[in-house]
N, C-alpha and C positions, 0 to 999 in steps of 0.2 A: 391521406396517410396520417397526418396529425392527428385529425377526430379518434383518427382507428387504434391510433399511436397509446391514447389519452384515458379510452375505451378499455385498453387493454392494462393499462398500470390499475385503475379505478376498480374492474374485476377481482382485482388481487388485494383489495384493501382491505377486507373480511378475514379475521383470522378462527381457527377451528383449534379449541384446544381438546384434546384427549387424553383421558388418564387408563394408562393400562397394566394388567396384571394385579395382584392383590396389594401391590405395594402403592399403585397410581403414581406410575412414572408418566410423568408430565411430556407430552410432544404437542405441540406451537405449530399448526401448518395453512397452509392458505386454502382456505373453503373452496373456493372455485376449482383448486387441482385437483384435491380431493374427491368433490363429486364429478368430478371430470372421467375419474374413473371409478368410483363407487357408488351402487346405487342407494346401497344402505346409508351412505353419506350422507347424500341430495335428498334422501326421505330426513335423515335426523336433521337434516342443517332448517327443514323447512320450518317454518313460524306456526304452524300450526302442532310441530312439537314443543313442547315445554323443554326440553336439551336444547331442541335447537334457539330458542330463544336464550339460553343461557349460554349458545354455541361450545358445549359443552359436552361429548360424550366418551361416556367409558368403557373400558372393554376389559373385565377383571376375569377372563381367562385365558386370556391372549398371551401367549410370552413376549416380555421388550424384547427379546430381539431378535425376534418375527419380526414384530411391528419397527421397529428401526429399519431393516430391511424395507419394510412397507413404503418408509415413509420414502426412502431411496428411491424405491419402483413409483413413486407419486409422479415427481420433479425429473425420472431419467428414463420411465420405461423400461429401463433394465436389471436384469438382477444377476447377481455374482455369479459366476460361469465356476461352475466344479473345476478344480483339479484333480481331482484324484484318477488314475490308472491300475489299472490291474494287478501292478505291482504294491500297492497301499493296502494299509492296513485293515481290519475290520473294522478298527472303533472310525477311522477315517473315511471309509465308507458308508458308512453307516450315521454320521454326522452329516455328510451331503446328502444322503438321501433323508433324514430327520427335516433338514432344513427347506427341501423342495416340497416336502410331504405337509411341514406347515403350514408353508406359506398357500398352497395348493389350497388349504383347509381355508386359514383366512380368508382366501378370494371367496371361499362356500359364505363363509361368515357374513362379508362386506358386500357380497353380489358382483364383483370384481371378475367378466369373465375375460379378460384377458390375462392376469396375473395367474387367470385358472391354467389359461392355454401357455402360459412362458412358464410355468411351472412341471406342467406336462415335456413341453419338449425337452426342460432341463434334466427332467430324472432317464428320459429318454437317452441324452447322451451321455449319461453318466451312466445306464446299464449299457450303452453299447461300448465307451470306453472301459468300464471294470468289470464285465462279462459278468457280471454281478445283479441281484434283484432287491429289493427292499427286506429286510429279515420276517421273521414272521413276529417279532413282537409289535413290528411299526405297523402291519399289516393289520394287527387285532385294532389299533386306535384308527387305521383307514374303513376299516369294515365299521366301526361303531361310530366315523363320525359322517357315514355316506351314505347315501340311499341304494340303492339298486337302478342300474342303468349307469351310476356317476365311471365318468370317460377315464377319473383317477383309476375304479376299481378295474375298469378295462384293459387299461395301461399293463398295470398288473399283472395281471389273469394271462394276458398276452404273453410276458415278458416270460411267466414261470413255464409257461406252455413252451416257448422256444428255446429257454436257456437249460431250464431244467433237467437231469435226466430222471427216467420213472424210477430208478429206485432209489435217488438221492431225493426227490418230493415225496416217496417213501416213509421215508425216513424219517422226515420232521415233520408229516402230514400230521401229525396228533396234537402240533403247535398252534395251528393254523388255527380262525374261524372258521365253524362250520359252514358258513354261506361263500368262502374265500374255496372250502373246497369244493362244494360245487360247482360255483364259476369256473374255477380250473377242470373240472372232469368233464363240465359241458363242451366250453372251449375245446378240448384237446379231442372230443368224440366228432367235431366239428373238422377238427382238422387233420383229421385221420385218412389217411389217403384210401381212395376209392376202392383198390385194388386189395382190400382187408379180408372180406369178404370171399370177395375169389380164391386168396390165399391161403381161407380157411378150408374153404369145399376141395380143398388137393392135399393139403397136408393137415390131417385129421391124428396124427400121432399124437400130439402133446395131451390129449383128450380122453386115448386108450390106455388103458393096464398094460404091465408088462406080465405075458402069460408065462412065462417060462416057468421051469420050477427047478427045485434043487441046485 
């Protein structure tokens, strides 16, 4: 237990400085935690990069306070639990979801895939507490900074397919990314119940002219 005890402080003796954002705010953290849970760490920390021999890297487009957050989720695993309710505002909505959608990005950045997955589940209960979805301006930076397949646009595509109604997605369909609305047209043909069809072949009125005249 002593060896293990000894083992264990000695890991922690390496520090990892990072300057982030254009200003290079300076955060001090312990290498070992770090790449503990990032991959992008454990690759810069290694001696065969010139950063990591200076144990030194930057991230100048990161915001501090993401990465403050970040440094939170290193040392606790956890990260701040939304308040907001249905009764909150938009700009306070809309800050908690800013904030998950970040940090979500960061983990993309860092290789951080559980920051990816507790960022997930946070925005998750924060659209099922404020019956609410990400706006579609936060959407456009989700769509430009993800690939196709990312579980973030998933989340999404999901959330507006169940929350949304079709003529209020409608409505601000012309805000959106074009690839946001495909995902959602796909999705929503996907989950279109079977019985559509059928529905169709009986009731053909919406389809016919009305003949009357005068």
């Amino acid at each position: 237990m002593t060896n293990h005890h000894r083992s264990s402080i000695h890991d922690f003796d390496n520090m990892v400085t990072v300057l982030v954002g254009k200003e290079e705010k300076r955060f001090t953290l312990h290498q070992d935690a770090i790449c503990a849970k990032s991959k992008f760490f454990k690759a810069a920390c290694s001696k065969k990069w010139l950063e990591g021999q200076e144990r030194t890297v930057r991230l100048p487009k990161t915001e501090v306070t993401t990465f403050q957050e970040y440094g939170s989720w290193i040392y606790s695993s956890e990260i701040a639990d939304g308040t907001c309710t249905a009764a909150s505002t938009s700009n306070e909505k809309g800050n908690e979801f800013q904030q998950l959608v970040y940090l979500h990005l960061l983990g993309d950045k860092l290789d951080d895939i559980q920051l990816r997955n507790k960022a997930n589940v946070g925005l998750f209960k924060i659209m099922q507490k404020t019956n609410a979805v990400p706006d579609a301006q936060l959407n456009k930076l989700v769509w430009a900074s993800t690939m196709p397949g990312s579980l973030l646009r998933k989340l999404i595509v999901d959330a507006i397919v169940k929350r949304y109604t079709r003529d209020g997605f409608a409505a601000d369909v012309s805000q959106y990314p074009a690839e946001c609305v495909q995902e959602v047209a796909v999705a929503a043909l996907q989950a279109a119940p079977v019985s559509s069809w059928e529905y169709m072949v009986q009731n053909l009125s919406p389809y016919k002219e009305d003949g009357k005249t005068g």
